[in-house]
N, C-alpha and C positions, 0 to 999 in steps of 0.2 A: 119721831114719826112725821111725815111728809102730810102737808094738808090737805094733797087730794084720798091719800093713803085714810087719814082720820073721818073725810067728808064717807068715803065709799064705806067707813064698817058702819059709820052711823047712820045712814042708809038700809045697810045689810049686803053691801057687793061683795063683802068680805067672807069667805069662808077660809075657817081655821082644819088644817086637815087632822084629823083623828086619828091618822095611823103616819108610820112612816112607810117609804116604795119598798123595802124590806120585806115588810108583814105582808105587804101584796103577791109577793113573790112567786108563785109555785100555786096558789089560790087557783080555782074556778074566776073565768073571765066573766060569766054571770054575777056572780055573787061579788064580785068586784065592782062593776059596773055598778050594783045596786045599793053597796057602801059606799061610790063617788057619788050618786044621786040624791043617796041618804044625806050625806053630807053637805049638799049644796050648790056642787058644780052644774051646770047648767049647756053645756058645750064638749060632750064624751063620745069618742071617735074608737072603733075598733082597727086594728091592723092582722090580717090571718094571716101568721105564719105556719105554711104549708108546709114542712119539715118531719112531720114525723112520718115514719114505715111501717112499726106495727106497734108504739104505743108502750114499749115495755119500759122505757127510764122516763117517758114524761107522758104524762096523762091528756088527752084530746082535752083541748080547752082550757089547757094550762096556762096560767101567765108566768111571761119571762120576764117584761116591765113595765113599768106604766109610767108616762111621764106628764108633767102638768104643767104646760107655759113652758116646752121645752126642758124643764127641768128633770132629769131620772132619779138624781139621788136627794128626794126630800124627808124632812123629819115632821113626828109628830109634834102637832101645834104649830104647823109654817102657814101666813097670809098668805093665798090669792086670791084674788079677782073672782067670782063666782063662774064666770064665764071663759075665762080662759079655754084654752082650747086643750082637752086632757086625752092622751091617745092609750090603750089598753093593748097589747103588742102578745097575742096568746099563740099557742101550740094547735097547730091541725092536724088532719091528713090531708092530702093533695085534695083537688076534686077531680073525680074521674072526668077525664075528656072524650070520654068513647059519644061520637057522634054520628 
């Protein structure tokens, strides 16, 4: 372990993730979010993908992935940074544009 690495858990910068991007998979984008915050991270960004028609193979507000410090495929028990920057990448419908 790197001693900026040992300075930041002894600190508390360090969060340990509890789940791996798996388990997140298919989840509520809320209840996602609210297990990244539980957890620690500090810096959690949504992305809408506006993709779905009528909702019948993926559910509105479904996540597809979530990545953290760039990373997509993490496991449970992985260090980072509390702050890193973690993007939640879930299922919409369009927004109507009628103006």
């Amino acid at each position: 372990m790197e001693e900026d690495e040992i300075k930041n858990k002894r600190e508390g910068n360090i969060v340990e993730t509890p789940f791996a991007s798996e388990d997140l998979k298919n989840e509520n984008y809320e209840k996602v979010i609210k297990q990244l915050e539980d957890a620690g991270f500090t810096n959690i960004e949504t992305h809408k993908m506006e993709d779905l028609v009528f909702g019948l193979l993926t559910s509105d507000g479904e996540v597809e992935a979530v990545t953290i410090k760039g990373v997509e495929n993490f496991y449970e028990g992985q260090n980072f940074e509390k702050a890193v920057k973690v993007v939640v990448y879930y299922h919409t419908f369009p927004e109507d544009e009628t103006d």
